[in-house]
C-alpha positions as CSV (number, residue, x, y, z in Angstrom):
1,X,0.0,0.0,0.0
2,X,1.3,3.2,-1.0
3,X,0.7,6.9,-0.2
4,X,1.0,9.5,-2.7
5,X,3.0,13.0,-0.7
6,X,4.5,16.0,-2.0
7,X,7.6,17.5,-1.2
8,X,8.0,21.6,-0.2
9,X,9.1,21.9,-4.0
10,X,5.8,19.5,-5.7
11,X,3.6,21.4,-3.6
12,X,4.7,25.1,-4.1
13,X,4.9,24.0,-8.0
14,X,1.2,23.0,-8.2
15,X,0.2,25.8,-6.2
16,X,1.7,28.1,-9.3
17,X,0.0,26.1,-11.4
18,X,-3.1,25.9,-9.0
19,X,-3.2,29.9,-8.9
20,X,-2.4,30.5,-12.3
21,X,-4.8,28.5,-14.4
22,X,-7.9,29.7,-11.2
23,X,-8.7,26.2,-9.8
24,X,-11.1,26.3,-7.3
25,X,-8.4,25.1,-4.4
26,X,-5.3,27.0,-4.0
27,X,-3.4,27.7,-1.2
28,X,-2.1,31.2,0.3
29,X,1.4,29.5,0.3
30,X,3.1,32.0,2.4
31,X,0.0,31.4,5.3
32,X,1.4,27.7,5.3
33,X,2.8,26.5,8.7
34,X,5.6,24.9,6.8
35,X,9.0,25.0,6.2
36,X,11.7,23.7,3.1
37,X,13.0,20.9,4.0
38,X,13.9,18.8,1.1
39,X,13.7,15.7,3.2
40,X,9.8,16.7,4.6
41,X,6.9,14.9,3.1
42,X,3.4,16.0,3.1
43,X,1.0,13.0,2.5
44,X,-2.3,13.1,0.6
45,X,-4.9,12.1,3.5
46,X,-8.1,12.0,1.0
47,X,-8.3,12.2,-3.2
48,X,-11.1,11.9,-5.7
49,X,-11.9,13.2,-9.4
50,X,-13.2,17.1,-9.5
51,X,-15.0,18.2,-12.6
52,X,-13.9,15.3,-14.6
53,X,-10.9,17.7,-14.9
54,X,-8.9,17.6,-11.9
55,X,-8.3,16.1,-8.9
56,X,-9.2,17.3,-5.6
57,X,-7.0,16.3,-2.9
58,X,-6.3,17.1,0.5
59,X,-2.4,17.5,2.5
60,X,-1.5,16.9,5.9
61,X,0.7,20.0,6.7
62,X,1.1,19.6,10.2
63,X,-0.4,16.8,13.0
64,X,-3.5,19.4,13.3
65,X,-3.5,20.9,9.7
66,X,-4.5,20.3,6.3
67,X,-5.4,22.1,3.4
68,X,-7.2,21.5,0.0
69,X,-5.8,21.9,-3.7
70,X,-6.7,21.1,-7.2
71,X,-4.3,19.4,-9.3
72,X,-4.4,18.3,-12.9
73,X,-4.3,14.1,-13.2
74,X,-0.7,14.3,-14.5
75,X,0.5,16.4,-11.4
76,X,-1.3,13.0,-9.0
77,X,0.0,10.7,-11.5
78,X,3.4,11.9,-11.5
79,X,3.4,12.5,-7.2
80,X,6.1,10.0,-5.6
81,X,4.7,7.5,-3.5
82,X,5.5,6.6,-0.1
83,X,5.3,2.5,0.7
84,X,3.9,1.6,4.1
85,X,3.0,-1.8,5.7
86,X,0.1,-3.2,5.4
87,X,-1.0,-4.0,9.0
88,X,-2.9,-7.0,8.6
89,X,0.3,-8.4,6.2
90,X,2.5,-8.4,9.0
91,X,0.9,-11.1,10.8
């Protein structure tokens, strides 16, 4: 099982994007309580199709924060993906 993330970098690029082609979710990128670090990952929490022309998905910024931003299927597609155990494998 695998969980797409993005890095400081992947996330403040689809925010440009996000801003400049007027998604309905962008992000106020300088309000963020984060930080770059090149080795910080922010996971994807909850995804689904927007509009047939998007997708919706929502980052876990901090243990008490996330926020919402619309990405283009390419941008998810190409997301790396973080591997975790599955916990009823490891029986």
């Amino acid at each position: 099982m695998g969980i797409r993330y993005f890095t400081y970098d992947t996330l403040k690029h689809a925010n440009d994007v996000a801003v400049r082609t007027k998604r309905n979710r962008s992000l106020y990128f300088d309000k963020l309580p984060i930080k770059r670090e090149d080795d910080h990952k922010y996971p994807i929490a909850l995804e689904f199709p927007h509009n047939d022309a998007e997708m919706r998905v929502e980052i876990v910024i901090s243990p008490t924060d996330a926020v919402w931003l619309d990405i283009p299927f390419d941008t998810y597609d190409e997301l790396p993906v973080f591997d975790v155990d599955d916990p009823e494998g490891s029986e």
